[in-house]
SEKOL-975136 format. One record per residue (C-alpha): z, y, x; residue number from 1. Coordinates in steps of 0.001 Angstrom, whole numbers, plus 500000, padded with zeros to 6 digits. Layout:
N
{w:Z, v:Y, u:X, n:NUM};
...
END
This chain:
329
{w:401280, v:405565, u:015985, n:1};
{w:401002, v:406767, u:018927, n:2};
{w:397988, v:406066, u:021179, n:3};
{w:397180, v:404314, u:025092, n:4};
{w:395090, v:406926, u:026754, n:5};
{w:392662, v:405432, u:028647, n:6};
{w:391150, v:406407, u:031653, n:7};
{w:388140, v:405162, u:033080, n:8};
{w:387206, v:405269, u:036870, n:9};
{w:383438, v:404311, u:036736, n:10};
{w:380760, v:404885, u:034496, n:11};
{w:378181, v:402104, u:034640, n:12};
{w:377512, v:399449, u:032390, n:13};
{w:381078, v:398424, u:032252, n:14};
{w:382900, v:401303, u:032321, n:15};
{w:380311, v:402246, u:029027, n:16};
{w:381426, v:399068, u:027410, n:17};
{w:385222, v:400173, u:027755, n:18};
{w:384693, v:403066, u:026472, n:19};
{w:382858, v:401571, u:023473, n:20};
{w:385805, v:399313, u:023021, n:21};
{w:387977, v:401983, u:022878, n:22};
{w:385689, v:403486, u:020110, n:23};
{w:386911, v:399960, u:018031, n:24};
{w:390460, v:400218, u:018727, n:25};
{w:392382, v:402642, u:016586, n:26};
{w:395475, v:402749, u:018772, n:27};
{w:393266, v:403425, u:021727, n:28};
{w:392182, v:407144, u:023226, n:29};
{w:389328, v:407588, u:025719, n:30};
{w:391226, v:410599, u:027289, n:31};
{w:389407, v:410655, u:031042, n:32};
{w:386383, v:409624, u:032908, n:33};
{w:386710, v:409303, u:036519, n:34};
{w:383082, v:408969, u:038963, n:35};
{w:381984, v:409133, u:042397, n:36};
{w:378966, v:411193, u:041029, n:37};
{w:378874, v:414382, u:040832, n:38};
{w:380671, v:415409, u:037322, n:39};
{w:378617, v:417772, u:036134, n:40};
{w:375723, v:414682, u:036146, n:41};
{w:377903, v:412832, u:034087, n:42};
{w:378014, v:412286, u:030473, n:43};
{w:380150, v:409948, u:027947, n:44};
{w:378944, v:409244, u:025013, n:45};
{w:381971, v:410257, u:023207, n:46};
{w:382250, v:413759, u:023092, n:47};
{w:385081, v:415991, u:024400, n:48};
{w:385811, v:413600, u:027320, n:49};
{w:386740, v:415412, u:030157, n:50};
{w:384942, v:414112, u:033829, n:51};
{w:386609, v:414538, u:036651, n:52};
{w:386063, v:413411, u:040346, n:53};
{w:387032, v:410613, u:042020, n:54};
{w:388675, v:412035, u:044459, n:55};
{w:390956, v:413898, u:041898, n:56};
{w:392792, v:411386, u:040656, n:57};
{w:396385, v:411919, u:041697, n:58};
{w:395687, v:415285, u:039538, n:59};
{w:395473, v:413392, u:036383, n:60};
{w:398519, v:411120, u:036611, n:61};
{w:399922, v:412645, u:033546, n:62};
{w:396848, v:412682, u:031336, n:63};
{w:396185, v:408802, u:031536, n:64};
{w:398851, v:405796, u:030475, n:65};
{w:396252, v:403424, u:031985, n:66};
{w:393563, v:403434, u:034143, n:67};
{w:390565, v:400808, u:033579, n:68};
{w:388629, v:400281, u:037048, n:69};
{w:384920, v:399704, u:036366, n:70};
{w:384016, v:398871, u:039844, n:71};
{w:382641, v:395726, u:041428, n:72};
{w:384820, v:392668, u:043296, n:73};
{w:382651, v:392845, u:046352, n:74};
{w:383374, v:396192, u:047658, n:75};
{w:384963, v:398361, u:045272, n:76};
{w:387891, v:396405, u:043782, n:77};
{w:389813, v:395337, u:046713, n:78};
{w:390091, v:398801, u:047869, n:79};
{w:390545, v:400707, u:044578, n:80};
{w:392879, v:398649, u:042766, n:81};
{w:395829, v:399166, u:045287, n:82};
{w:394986, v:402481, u:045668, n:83};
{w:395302, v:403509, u:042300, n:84};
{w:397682, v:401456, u:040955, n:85};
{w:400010, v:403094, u:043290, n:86};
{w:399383, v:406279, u:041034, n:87};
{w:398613, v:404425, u:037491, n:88};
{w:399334, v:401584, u:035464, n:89};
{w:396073, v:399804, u:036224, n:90};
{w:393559, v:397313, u:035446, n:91};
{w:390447, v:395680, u:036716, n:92};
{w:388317, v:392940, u:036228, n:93};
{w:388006, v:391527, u:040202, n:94};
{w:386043, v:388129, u:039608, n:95};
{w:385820, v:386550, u:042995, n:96};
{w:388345, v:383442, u:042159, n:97};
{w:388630, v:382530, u:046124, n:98};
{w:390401, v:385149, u:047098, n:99};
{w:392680, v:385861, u:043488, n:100};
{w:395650, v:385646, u:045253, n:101};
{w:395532, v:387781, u:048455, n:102};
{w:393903, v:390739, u:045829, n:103};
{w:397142, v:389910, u:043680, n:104};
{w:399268, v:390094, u:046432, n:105};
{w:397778, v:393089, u:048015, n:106};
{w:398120, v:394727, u:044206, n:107};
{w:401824, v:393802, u:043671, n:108};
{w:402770, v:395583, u:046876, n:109};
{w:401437, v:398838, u:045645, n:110};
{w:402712, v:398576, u:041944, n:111};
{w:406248, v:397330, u:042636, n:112};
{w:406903, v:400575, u:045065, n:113};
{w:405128, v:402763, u:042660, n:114};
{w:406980, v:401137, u:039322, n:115};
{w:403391, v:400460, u:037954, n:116};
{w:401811, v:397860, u:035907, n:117};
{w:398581, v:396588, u:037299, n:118};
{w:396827, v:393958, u:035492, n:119};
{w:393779, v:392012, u:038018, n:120};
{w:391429, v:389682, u:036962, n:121};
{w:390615, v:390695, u:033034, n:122};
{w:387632, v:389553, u:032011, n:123};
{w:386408, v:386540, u:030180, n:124};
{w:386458, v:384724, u:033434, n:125};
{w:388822, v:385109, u:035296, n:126};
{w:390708, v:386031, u:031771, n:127};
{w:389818, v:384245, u:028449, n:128};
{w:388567, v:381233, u:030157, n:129};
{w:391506, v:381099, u:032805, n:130};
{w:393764, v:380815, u:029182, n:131};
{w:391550, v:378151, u:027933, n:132};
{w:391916, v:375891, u:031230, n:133};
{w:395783, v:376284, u:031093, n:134};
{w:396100, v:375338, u:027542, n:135};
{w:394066, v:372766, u:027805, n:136};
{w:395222, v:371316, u:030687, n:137};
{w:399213, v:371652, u:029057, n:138};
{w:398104, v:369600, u:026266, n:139};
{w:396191, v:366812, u:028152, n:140};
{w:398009, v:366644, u:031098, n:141};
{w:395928, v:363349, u:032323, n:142};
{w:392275, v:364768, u:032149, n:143};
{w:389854, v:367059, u:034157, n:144};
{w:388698, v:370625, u:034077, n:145};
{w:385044, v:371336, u:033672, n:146};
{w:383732, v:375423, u:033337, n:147};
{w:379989, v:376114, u:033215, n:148};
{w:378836, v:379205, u:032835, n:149};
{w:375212, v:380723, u:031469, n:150};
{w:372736, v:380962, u:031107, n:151};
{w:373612, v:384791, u:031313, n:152};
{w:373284, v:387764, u:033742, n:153};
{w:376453, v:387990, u:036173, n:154};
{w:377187, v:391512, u:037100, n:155};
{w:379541, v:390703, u:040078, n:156};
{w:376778, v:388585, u:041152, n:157};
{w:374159, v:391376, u:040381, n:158};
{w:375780, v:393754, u:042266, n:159};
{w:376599, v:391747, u:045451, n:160};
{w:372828, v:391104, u:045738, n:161};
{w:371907, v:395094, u:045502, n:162};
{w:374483, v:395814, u:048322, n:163};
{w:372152, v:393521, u:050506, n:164};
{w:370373, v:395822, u:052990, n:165};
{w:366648, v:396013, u:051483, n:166};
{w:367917, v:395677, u:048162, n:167};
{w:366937, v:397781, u:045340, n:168};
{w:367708, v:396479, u:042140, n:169};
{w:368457, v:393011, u:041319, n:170};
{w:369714, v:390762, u:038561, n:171};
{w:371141, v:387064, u:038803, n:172};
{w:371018, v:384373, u:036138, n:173};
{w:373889, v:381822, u:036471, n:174};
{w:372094, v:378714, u:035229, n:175};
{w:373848, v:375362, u:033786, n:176};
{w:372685, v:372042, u:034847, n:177};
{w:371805, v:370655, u:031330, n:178};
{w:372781, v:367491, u:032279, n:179};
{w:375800, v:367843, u:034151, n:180};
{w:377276, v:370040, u:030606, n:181};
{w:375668, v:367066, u:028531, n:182};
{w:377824, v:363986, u:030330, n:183};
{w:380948, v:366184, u:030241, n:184};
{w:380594, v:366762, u:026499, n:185};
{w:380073, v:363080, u:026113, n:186};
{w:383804, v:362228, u:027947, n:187};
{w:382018, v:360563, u:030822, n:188};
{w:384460, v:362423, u:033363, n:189};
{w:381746, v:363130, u:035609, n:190};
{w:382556, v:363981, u:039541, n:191};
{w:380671, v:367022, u:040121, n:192};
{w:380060, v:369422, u:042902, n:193};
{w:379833, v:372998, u:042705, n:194};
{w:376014, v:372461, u:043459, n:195};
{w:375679, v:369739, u:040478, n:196};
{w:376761, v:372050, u:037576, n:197};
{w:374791, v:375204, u:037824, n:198};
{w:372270, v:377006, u:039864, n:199};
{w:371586, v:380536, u:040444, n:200};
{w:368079, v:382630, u:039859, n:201};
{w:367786, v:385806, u:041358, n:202};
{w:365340, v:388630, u:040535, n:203};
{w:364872, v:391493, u:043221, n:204};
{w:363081, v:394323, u:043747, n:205};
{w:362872, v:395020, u:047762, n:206};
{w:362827, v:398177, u:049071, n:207};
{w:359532, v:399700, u:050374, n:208};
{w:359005, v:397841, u:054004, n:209};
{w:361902, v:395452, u:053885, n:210};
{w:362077, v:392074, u:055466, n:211};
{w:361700, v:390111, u:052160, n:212};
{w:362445, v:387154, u:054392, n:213};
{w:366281, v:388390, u:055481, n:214};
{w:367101, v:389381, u:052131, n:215};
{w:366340, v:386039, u:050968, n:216};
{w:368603, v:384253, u:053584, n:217};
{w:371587, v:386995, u:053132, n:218};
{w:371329, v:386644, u:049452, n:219};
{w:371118, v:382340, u:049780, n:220};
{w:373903, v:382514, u:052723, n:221};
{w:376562, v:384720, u:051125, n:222};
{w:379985, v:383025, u:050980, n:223};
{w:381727, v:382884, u:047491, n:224};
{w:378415, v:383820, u:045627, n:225};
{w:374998, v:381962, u:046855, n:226};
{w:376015, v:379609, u:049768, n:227};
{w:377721, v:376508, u:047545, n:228};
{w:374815, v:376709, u:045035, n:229};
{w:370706, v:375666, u:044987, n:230};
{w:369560, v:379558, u:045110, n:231};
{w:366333, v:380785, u:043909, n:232};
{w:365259, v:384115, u:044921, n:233};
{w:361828, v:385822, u:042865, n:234};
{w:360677, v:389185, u:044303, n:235};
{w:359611, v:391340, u:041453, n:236};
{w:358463, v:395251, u:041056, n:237};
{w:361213, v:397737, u:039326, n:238};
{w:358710, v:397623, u:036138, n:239};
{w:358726, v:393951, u:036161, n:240};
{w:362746, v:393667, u:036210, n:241};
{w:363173, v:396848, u:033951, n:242};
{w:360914, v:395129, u:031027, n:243};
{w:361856, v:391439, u:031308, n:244};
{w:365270, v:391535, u:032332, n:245};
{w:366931, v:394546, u:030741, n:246};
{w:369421, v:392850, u:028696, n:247};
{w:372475, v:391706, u:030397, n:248};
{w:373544, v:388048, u:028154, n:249};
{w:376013, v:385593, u:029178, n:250};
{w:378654, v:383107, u:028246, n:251};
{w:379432, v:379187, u:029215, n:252};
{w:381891, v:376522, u:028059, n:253};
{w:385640, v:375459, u:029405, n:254};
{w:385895, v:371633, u:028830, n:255};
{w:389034, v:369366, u:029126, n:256};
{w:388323, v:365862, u:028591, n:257};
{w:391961, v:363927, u:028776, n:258};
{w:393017, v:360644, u:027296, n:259};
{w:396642, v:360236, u:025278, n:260};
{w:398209, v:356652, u:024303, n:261};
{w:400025, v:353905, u:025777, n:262};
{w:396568, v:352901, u:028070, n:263};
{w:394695, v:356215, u:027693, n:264};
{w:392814, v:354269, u:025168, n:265};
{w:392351, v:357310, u:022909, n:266};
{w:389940, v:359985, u:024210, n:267};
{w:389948, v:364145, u:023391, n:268};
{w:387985, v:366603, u:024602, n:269};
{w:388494, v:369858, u:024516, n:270};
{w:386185, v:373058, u:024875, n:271};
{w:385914, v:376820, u:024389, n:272};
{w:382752, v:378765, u:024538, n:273};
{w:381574, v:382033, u:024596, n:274};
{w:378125, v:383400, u:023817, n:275};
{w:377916, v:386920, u:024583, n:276};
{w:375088, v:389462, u:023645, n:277};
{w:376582, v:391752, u:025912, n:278};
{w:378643, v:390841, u:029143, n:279};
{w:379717, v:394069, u:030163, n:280};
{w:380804, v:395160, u:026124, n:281};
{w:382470, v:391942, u:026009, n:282};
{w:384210, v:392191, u:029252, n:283};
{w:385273, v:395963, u:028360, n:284};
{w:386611, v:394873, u:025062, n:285};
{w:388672, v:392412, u:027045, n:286};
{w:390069, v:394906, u:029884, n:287};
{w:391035, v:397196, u:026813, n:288};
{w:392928, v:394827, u:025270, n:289};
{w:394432, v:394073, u:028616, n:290};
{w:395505, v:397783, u:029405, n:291};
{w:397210, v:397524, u:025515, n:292};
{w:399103, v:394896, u:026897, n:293};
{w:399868, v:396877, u:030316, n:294};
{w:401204, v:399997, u:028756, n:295};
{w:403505, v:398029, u:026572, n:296};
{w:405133, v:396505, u:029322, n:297};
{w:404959, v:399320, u:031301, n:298};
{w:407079, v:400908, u:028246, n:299};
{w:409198, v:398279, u:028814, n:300};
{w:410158, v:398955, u:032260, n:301};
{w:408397, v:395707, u:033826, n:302};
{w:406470, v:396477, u:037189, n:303};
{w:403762, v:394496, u:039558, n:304};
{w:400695, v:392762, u:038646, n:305};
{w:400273, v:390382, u:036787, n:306};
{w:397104, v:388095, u:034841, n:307};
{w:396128, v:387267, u:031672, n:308};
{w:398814, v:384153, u:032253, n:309};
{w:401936, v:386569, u:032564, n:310};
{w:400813, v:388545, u:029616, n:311};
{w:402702, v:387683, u:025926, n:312};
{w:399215, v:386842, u:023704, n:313};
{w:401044, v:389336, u:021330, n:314};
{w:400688, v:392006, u:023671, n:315};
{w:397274, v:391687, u:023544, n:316};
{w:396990, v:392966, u:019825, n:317};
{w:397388, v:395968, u:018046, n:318};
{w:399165, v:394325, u:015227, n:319};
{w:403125, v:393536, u:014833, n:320};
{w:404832, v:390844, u:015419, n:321};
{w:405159, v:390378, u:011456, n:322};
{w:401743, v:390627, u:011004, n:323};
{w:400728, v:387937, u:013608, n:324};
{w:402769, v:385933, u:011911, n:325};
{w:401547, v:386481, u:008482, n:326};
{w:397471, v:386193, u:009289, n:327};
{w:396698, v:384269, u:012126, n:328};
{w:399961, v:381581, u:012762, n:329};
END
């Protein structure tokens, strides 16, 4: 069988939990490691990997079928995904849901001319959640959507706060409102603003001299990430964050609740959750699964990006058709 050689263009937490992923996945090769740093500072933990530079990408066309991008959705993402899916079949795991579309759209551009397959959005959500709302929602038509999320570390969320000016580390809880997830669970149908379900805690470690007071109004003001939410913001030293909040958890629920019958007299609800140890291992299992799916339809001759909802859920899986069928129909 022959193998998806993965490439990997960023090496931080992420871009470690692809390449663990790929350690899991016997039809998958960790063939290339791609970094802003300088290579020579930069070691995988699987052996033999070769590092190369950023900037050298176009070099390595041939030595990669797909290229996972490990960057973040505030900065990185919108500019690298084009960019390199104009070169590579691609994909990322850009998380900011408001602007989806215009990053799809930008993306398309760039694969279509190229005749690449970029997949956007991977992830658990955007991704496995995103399936769970549409299934949901197919089956109970007459119903609403409800996603909570934590309590867990969000790196997207992390890493918007450390691009704040003053910033020098920082990590952000995504909270649930306990009672907001209980009523939903019950089939009340709660109406619920984006500032009823969850709120957000925020660790941060200033920089020496910084105006503790601006970071806290550029963290609670920032549009798609603090400004719809009740934001807490706790200044803490590097040794304080390093010991109490190394780990990086997360997870949350999708919930349906719909009605069926003649009245809507009988009641359902549906909900999928996810408890994760590890966000970025989970999420990197997910984006390799993803770029299994992207070189097979790459093979196939499609081009463009696409999501999670374009993708066959048999693409997703190492195994045949026949053995789908067999274990897991």
């Amino acid at each position: 069988m022959a193998k998806t050689r993965i490439g990997i263009l960023g090496y931080g937490n992420l871009g470690r939990g692809v390449e663990l992923a790929c350690r899991q996945n016997d039809d998958m090769e960790f063939a290339a490691l791609f970094t802003r740093r300088d290579p020579a500072s930069v070691r995988p933990l699987t052996a033999g990997v070769p590092v190369y530079a950023a900037d050298d990408l176009a070099a390595h066309r041939d030595d990669v079928d797909v290229l996972v991008l490990c960057g973040g959705s505030a900065r990185d993402l919108p500019e690298q995904t084009p960019a390199c899916a104009s070169l590579f079949n691609v994909v990322d795991s850009f998380d900011t849901h408001a602007n989806i579309p215009v990053h799809f759209a930008n993306v398309d551009v760039e694969a279509k001319a190229a005749g690449t397959v970029a997949v956007v959005s991977g992830g658990w959500d955007p991704g496995m959640f995103s399936l769970a709302r549409l299934y949901a929602e197919s089956v109970l038509p007459e119903g609403k959507d409800y996603t909570f999320w934590g309590r867990g570390v969000s790196q997207g969320h992390s890493d918007a706060i450390r691009r704040v000016e003053g910033v020098a580390d920082a990590r952000q809880y995504t909270v649930p409102v306990h009672s907001a997830l209980e009523a939903v669970r019950a089939g009340e149908d709660p109406e619920l603003t984006t500032r009823q379900k969850h709120t957000r805690e925020c660790y941060v470690v200033a920089e020496e001299g910084a105006d503790k007071a601006a970071i806290e109004r550029a963290i609670a003001e920032m549009p798609n990430y603090f400004a719809d939410y009740d934001t807490t913001v706790t200044f803490v030293t590097q040794e304080e964050l390093d010991r109490d909040h190394a780990g990086i958890p997360h997870g949350g629920s999708v919930i349906r609740s719909g009605a069926t019958g003649e009245r809507g007299e009988s009641r359902h609800v549906i909900e999928y959750a996810l408890k994760l140890d590890s966000n970025p291992e989970f999420t990197g299992s997910v984006l390799v699964a993803c770029a299994r799916a992207a070189h097979r339809l790459a093979r196939e001759g499609h081009t463009g990006c696409k999501t999670l909802f374009d993708i066959p859920p048999a693409y997703l899986s190492p195994k045949s058709a026949e053995e789908l069928r067999a274990s897991m129909l």
